[in-house]
C-alpha positions in Angstrom: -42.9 -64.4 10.8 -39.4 -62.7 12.2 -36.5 -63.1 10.4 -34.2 -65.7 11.2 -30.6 -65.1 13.0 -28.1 -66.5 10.8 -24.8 -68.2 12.1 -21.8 -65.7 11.7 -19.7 -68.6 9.6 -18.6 -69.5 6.6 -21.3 -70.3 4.3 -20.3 -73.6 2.5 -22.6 -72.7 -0.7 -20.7 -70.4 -3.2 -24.0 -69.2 -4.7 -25.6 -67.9 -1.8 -21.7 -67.0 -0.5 -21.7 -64.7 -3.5 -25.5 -63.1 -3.6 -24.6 -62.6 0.8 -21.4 -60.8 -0.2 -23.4 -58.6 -3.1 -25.9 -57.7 -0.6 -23.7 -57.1 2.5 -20.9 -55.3 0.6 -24.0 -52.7 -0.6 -25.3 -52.2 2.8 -21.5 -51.7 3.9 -20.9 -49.1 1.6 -23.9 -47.1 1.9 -24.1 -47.0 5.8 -20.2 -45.5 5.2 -21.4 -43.0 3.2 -23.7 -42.2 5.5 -21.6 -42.0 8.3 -19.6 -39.6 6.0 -22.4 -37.1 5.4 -24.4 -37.7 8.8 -21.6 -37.1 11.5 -19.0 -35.2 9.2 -16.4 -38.2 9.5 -13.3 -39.0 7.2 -14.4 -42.8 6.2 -12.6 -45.1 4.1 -13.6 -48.3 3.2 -11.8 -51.1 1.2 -13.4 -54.7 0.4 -11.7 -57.5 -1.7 -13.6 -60.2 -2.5 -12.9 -63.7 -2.8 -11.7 -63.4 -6.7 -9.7 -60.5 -5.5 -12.1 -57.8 -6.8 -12.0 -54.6 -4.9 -14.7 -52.4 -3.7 -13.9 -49.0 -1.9 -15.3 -46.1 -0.6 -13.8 -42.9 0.4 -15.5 -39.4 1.8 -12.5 -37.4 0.5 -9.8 -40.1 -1.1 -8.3 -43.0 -0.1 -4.9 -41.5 -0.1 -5.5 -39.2 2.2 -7.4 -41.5 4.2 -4.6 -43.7 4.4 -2.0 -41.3 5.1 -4.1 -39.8 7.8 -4.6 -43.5 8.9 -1.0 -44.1 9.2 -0.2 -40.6 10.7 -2.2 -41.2 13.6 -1.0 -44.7 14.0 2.6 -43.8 14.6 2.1 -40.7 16.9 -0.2 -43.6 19.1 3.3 -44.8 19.3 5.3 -42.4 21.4 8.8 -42.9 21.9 9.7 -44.8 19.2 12.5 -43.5 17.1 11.5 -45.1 13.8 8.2 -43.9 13.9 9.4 -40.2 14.5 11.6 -40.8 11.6 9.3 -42.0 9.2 7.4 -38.8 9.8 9.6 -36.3 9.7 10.8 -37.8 6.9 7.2 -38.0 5.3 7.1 -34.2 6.2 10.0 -33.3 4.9 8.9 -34.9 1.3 5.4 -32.5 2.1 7.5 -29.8 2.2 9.9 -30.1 -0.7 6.5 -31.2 -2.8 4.6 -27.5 -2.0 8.2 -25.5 -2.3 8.4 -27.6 -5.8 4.9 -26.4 -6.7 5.5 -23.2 -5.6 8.3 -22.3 -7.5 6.7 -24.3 -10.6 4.1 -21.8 -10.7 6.3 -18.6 -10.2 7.8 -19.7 -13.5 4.4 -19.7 -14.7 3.5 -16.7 -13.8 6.8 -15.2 -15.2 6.1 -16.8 -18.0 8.4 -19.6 -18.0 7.9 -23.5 -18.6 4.5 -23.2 -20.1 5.2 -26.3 -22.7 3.5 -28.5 -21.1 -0.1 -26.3 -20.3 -2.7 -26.9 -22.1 -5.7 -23.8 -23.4 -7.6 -24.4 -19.8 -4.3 -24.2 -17.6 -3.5 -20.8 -20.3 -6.3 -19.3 -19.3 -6.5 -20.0 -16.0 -2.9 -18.4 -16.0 -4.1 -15.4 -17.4 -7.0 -14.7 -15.4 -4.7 -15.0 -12.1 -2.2 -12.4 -13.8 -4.7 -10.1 -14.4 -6.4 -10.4 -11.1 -2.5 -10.0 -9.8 -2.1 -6.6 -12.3 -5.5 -5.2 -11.3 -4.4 -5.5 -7.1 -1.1 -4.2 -7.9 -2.9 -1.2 -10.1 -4.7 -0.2 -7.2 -2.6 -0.5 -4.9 -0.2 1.8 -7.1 -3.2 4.1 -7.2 -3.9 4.0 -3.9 -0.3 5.4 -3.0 -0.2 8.0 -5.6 -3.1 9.5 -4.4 -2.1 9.8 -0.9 0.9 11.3 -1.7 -1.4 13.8 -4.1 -3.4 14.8 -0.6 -0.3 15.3 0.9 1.8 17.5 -1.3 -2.3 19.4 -1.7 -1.6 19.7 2.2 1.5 21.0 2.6 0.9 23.4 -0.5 -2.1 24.8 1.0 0.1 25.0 4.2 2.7 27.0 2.8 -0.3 29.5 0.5 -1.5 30.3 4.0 2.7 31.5 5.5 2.8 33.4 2.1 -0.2 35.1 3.0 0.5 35.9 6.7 3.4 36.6 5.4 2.4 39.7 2.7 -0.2 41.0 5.4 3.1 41.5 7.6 4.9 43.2 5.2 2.2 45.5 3.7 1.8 46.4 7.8 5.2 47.1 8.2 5.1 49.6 4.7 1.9 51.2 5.6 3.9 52.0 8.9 6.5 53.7 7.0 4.5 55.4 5.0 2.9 57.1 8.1 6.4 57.4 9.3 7.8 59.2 6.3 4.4 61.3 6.3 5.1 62.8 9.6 8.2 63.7 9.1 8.3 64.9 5.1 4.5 65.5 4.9 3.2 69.3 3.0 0.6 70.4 2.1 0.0 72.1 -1.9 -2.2 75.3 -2.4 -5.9 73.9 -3.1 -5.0 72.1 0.7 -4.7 68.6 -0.7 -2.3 66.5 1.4 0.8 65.5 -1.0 4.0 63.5 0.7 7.1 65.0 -1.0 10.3 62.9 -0.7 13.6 64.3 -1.2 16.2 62.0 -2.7 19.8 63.5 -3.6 18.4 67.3 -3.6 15.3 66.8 -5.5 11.5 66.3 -4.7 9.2 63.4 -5.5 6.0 63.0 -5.0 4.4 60.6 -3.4 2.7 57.2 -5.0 1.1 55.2 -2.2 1.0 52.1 -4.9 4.3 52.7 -5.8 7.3 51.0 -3.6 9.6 54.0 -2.5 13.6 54.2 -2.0 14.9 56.5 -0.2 18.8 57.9 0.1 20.4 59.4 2.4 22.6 62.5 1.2 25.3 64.2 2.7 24.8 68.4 3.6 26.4 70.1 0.8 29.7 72.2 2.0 29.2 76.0 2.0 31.8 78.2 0.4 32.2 81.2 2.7 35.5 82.5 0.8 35.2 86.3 0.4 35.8 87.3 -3.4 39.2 88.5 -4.7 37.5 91.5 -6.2 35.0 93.3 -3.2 38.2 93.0 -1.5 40.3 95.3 -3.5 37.5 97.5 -3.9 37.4 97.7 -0.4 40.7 98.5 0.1 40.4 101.5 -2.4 37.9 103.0 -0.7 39.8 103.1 2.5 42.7 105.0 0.6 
């Protein structure tokens, strides 16, 4: 035999009003919980009996059920000026509550207000400064080793001018020192080429790994004054 349709009313016996209510309130709760998990849905379910006993059920908690609950009741209401207050104000107390947390845990992490943290919180502390040290460390790292490439860079930048640099000048000496040959080059008696200089009236020889200076002197002046003496001699003979 089928199971009978019961009359949706009051049931007038308060024993089998109580086991209906156990049974129901069960099958209530678990078909919310299903719901929950089934159709990922926000459910929230509150049941007071006839002694006033409560039975709820919640996927995440009923606070935030009842928030959202509330939220979404008074933006269905457009246009109405309390409503928009009443959440802007309830925003506004959002806010201050995250910028309270916020700065509670900067003093945290500075160090500050730690009275009331217990060995857990301590160490949960810690392990977020060190993670915080360790990022800063590399970053810190990080930096000083581009700027390590860089100066490498412009080092090995200004190594390669220096030696463009020295290959210019030892062109421009080995110039002059062709220069100079050609025009002060001799020759000694065994017929080996020698470069003699002549500085200030004297005679150098030539180093090709040494650097040489050269000065310019003036001619030396001549003295073309006849003596006193071959004169008078001169004039003797005459007489």
């Amino acid at each position: 035999m089928g199971r009978g349709k019961i009359a949706i009313r009051r049931i007038d016996n308060a024993t089998s009003r109580q086991v209906t209510f156990s049974k129901r309130r069960n099958g209530l709760l678990k078909k919310a919980k299903e719901l929950a998990i089934l159709c990922d849905a926000e459910v929230g379910v509150m049941i007071f009996s006839s002694t006033e006993k409560l039975y709820d059920f919640a996927s995440t908690s009923m606070r935030s059920v009842i928030e959202r609950y509330n939220k979404a009741k008074e933006e269905n209401q457009p246009g109405n000026p309390t409503s928009e207050i009443k959440f802007w104000k309830r925003e506004a107390a959002v806010l201050r509550q995250q910028l309270q947390n916020l700065q509670e845990n900067h003093r945290q992490m500075m160090g500050e207000e730690l009275t009331g943290l217990n060995i857990k919180d301590l160490q949960n502390l810690e392990s977020q400064l060190e993670m915080s040290l360790r990022g800063v460390r590399m970053k810190k790292d990080q930096i000083l080793m581009d700027e390590i490439q860089e100066l490498t860079r412009q080092g090995n930048l200004i190594h390669q001018e220096n030696v463009e640099l020295y290959k210019k000048v030892n062109q421009i000496r080995l110039e002059n020192m062709e220069l100079y040959k050609k025009v002060y080059g001799t020759r000694d008696v065994n017929g080996t080429s020698k470069e003699l200089f002549v500085t200030n009236g004297q005679s150098i020889e030539e180093d090709p790994h040494v650097a040489v200076h050269l000065q310019l002197s003036q001619p030396q002046q001549q003295n073309y004054e006849t003596p006193t003496r071959a004169t008078k001699l001169g004039r003797l003979q005459l007489h």
